[in-house]
C-alpha positions in Angstrom: -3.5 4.1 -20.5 -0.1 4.3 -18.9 1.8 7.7 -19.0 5.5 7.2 -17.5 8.3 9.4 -16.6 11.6 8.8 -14.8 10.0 9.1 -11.2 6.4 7.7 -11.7 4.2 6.5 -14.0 0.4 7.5 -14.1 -2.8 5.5 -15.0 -5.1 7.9 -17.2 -8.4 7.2 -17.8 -9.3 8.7 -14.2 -8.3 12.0 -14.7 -10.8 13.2 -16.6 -12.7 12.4 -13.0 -10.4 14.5 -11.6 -8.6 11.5 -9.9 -4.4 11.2 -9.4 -3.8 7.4 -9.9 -0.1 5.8 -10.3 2.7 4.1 -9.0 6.5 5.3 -8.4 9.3 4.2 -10.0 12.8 3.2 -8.2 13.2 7.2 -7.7 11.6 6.3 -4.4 12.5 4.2 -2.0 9.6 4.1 -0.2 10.8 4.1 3.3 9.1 7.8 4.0 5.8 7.4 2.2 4.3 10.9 2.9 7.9 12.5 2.1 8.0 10.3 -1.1 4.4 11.1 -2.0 4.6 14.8 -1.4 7.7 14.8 -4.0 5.7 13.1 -6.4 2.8 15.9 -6.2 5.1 18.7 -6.1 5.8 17.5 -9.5 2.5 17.5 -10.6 2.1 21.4 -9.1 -0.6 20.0 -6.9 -0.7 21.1 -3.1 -1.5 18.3 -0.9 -0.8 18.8 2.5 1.6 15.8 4.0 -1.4 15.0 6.8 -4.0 14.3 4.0 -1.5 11.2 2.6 -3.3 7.8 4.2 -1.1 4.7 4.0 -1.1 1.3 6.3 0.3 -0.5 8.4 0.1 -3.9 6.2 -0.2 -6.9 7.7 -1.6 -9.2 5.0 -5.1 -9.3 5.8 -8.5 -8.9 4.8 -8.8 -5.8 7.2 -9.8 -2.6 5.2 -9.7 1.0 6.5 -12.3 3.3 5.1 -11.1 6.9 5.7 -12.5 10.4 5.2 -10.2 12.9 7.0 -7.1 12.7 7.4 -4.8 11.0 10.2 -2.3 11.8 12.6 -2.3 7.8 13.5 -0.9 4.8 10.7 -3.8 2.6 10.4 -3.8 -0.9 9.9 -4.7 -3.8 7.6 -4.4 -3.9 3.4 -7.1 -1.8 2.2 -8.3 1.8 2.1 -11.5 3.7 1.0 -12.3 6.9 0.5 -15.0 9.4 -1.1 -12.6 12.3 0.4 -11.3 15.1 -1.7 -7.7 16.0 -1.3 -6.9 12.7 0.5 -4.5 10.7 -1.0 -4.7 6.8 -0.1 -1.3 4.6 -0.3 -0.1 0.8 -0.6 3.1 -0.5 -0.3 4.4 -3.3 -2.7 7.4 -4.7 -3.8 6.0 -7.9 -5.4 2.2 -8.0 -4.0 -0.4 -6.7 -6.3 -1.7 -3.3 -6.1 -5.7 -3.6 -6.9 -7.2 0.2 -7.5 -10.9 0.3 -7.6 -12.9 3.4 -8.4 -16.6 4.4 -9.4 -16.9 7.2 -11.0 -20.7 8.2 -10.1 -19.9 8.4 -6.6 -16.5 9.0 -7.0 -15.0 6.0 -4.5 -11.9 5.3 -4.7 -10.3 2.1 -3.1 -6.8 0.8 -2.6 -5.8 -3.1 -2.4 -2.5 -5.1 -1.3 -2.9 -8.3 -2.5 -0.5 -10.4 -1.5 -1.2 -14.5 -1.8 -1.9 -14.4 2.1 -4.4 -11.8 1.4 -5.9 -12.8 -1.5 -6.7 -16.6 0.5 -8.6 -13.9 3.5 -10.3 -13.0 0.3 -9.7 -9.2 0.9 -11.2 -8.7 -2.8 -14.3 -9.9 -2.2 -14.0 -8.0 1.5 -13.6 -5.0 -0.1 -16.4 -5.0 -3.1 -18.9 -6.1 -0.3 -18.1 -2.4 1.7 -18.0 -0.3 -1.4 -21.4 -1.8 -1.6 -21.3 -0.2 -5.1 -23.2 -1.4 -8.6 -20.4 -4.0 -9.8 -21.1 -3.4 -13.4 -20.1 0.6 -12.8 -16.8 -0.2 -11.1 -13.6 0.2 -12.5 -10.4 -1.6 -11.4 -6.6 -1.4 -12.5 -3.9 -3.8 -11.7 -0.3 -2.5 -11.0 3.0 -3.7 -11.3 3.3 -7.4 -9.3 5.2 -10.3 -9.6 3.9 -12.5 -12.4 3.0 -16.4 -13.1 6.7 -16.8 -14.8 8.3 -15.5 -11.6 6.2 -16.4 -8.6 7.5 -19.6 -7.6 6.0 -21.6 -4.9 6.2 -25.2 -3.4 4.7 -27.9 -3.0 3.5 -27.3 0.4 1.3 -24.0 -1.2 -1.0 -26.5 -2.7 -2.3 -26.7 0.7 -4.0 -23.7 0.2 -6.8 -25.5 -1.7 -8.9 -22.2 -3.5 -5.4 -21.7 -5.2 -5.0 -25.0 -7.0 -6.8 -24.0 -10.4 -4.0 -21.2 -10.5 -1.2 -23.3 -10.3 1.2 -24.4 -13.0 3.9 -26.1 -13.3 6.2 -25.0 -15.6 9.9 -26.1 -15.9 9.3 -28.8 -13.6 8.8 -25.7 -10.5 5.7 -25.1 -9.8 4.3 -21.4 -10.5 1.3 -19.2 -9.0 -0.7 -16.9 -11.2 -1.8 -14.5 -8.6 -3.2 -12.2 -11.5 -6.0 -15.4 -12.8 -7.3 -15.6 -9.2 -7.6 -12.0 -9.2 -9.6 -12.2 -12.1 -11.6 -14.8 -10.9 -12.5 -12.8 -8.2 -13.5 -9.3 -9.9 -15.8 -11.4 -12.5 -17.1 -13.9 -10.3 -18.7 -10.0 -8.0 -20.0 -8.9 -11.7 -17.0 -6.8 -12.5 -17.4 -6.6 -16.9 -14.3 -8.0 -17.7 -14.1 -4.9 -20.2 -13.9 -2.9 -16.9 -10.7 -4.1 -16.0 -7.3 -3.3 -17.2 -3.8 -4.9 -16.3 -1.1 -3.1 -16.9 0.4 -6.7 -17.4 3.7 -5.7 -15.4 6.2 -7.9 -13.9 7.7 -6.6 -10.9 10.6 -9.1 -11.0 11.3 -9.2 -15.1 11.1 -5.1 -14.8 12.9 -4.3 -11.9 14.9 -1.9 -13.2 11.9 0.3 -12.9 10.3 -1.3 -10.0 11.3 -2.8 -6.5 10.8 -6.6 -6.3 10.8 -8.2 -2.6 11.8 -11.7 -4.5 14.7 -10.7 -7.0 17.0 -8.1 -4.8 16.1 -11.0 -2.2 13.9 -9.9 1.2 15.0 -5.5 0.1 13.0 -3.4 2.4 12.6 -0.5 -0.4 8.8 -0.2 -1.6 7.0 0.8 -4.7 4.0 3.3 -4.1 0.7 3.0 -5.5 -1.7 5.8 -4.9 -4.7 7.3 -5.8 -6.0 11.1 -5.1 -9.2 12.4 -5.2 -9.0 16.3 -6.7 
């Protein structure tokens, strides 16, 4: 389901909708996301003007931006929608998870950063309740992140009371399986479980291909998930 090459790496079971879904490898740093972007389509031989890439101002929140033209402006919040052809919508991670959602009747596409802090404003939940959507006919895929064996936390994050049943401890530290509570969240909205796929990447164990926030300690450099509606 995963087709990679040296500069990105594409999720295929959208295209026969005529949708562009991937992620960028370390090719990009991610500092000029419409420059980055427009590289990665020129390789692809598909013309997409540099005004038609949407990407956010991320704040990790719950605040989603549903766009259908394109914008001089950055927006802000975690989330995008759109039902627009020849947009392109783009995240920012380098750790956090990238959640892409798409329907394929109506052909909406949406674009989550899921961080912990955003996952507690329950941005997931957020966004299935705008799509406003038939659960059962939604599609999501889960991008590179940093994984239960890597995302360490302490004792203080137990605070954060929804998270408890995804917390292990595990070589006497205590880890957070982000990916579980994810999970939780698509099924417990009527997501089929057979309608989700995790591409069951670590940011941190493969960062040779991907940036991770946690391992090249607090690096500004981002990995780019987008989707782009044909």
């Amino acid at each position: 389901m995963l087709n990679f090459s040296k500069n990105f790496c594409l999720y295929t079971p959208w295209q026969k909708h005529n949708v562009c879904a991937g992620i960028t490898t370390r090719t990009y740093e991610g500092l000029n996301v419409r420059a980055d972007i427009s590289d990665v389509f020129k390789n692809l031989k598909i013309s997409l003007p540099e005004q038609n890439i949407i990407y956010l101002k991320q704040i990790h929140s719950a605040i989603i931006q549903t766009v259908n033209t394109s914008y001089k402006t950055i927006l802000e919040g975690d989330g995008l929608i759109t039902t627009q052809q020849n947009v392109c919508i783009v995240i920012k991670t380098a750790d956090c998870v990238p959640v892409f959602i798409f329907h394929p009747k109506t052909k909406t596409a949406c674009l989550l950063h899921v961080g912990w802090r955003s996952a507690y404003a329950r941005i997931i939940p957020e966004a299935l309740n705008l799509l406003n959507l038939q659960a059962n006919e939604l599609e999501v895929f889960i991008g590179p992140c940093l994984r239960q064996e890597c995302f360490t936390v302490q004792e203080d994050f137990l605070e954060n009371i929804i998270f408890r049943p995804f917390i292990f401890k595990q070589d006497n530290t205590l880890k957070f399986n982000i990916i579980k509570f994810i999970f939780q969240e698509l099924i417990s909205k009527k997501i089929p479980l057979s309608n989700i796929y995790d591409s069951g990447i670590c940011s941190s164990c493969s960062n040779d291909k991907f940036f991770s926030h946690r391992k090249e300690t607090g690096s500004k450099l981002r990995t780019l998930s987008f989707i782009y509606l044909k």
